[in-house]
N, C-alpha and C positions, 0 to 999 in steps of 0.2 A: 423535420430534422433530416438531414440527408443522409445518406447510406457510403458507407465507404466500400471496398472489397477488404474484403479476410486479408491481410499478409500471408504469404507463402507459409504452409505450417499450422495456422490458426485456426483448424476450422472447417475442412471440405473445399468444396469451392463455395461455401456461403458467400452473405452480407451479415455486416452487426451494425450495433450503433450502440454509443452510451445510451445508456437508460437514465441514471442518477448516480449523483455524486453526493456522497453523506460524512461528515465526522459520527463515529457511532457512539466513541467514549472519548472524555477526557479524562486528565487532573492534573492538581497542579497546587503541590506541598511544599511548606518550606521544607529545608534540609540543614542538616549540619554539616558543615563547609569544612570543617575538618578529616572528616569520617566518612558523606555521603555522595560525593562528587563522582561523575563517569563521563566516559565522551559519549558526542551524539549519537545513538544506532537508527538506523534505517533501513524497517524489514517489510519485505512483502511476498502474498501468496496468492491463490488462487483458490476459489472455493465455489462448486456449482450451485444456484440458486436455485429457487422455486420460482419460474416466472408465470406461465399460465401455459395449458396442454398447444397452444399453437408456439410457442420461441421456449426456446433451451436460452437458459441465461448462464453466467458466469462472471463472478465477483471479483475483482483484486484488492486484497484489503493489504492498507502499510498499514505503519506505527513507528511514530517516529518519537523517541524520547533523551530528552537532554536537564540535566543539571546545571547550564549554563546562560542562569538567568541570573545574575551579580551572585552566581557563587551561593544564594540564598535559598534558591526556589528548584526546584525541578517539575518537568512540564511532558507529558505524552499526552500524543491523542492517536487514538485509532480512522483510520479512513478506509470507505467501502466504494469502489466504482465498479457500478454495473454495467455490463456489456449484454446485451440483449441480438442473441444470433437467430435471424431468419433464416437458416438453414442449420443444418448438425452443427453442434458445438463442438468441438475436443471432448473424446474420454479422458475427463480428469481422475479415473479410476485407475486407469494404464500409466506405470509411474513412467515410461515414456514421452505417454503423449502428454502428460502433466506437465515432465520438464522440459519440453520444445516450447507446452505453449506458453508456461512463464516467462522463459529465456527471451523471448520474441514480446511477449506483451507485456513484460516490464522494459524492455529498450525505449519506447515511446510510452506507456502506461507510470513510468517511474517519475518523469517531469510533470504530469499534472496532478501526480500523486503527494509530491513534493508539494508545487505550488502551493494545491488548494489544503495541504496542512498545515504548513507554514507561514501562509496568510490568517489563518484560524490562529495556531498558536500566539504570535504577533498581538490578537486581537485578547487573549485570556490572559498573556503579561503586562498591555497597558495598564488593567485595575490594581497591577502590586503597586508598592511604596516606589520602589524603583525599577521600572521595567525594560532592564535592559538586557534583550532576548538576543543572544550572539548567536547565529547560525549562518551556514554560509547562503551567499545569493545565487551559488550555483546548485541545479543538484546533486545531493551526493548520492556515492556508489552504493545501493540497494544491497543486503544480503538476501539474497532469495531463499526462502524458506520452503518444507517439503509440504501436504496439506494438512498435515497436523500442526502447522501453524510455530512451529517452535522450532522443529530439527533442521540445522542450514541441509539445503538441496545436495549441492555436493555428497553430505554424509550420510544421505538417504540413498541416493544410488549405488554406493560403495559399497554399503554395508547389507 
């Protein structure tokens, strides 16, 4: 697999490379269409992994979730893409260096994160009665979230 350079920001002067791309959870429940309905959110983070004592690894996991499957169904799935850096990775401990290296590696990290979710979901609403999974075909704009996975970024460094 070839190696790219780090982006300015990401990393030292490393190299990375994806490691693996995974859906880690789904579901996907009817709903009541009077009561249950939301728009699409699409959130992602960062979280260091466990790779082996030679590569510092680092995770971006989205989750993308919508109720606009004919109104009936609602559908999320979680996604994890590993980045495996041959030299220092970001301290994702330093809420700093945390949010540079989000900010940057969801710019390009965000469309394949999109993608390869949305080709996935696609594929868990063919088996309803009527699967008509409305999403756009572009990616949308990511909320980036801080590492606890929930609070948006913004309101982690304010506060």
């Amino acid at each position: 697999m070839k190696t790219e350079a780090v982006p300015a920001g990401l990393g030292g002067s490393g190299n990375w490379s994806p490691a693996s791309t995974n859906i880690v959870r789904s579901i996907c429940n009817p709903i009541n269409q009077d009561e249950d309905l939301f728009d699409t959110t699409f959130t992602i983070f960062a979280n260091g992994v466990s790779w082996d004592s030679s590569h510092d690894a680092v995770a971006l996991i989205s989750e993308i979730q919508t109720s606009n499957v004919d109104n009936t169904h609602m559908i999320a799935a979680t996604t994890m893409q590993v980045l495996a850096f041959f030299e220092d990775a970001p301290d994702l401990t330093a809420s700093d260096q945390y949010a540079t290296f989000l900010r940057k590696a969801s710019q390009w990290g965000s469309h394949m994160l999109w993608d390869f979710t949305v080709t996935y979901m696609q594929s868990v609403a063919s088996g309803l009665r009527a699967p008509n999974l409305q999403l756009p075909g572009f990616t949308a704009e990511p909320t980036l979230l801080a590492a606890d996975g929930h609070t948006p970024l913004d309101a982690s460094l304010s506060g």
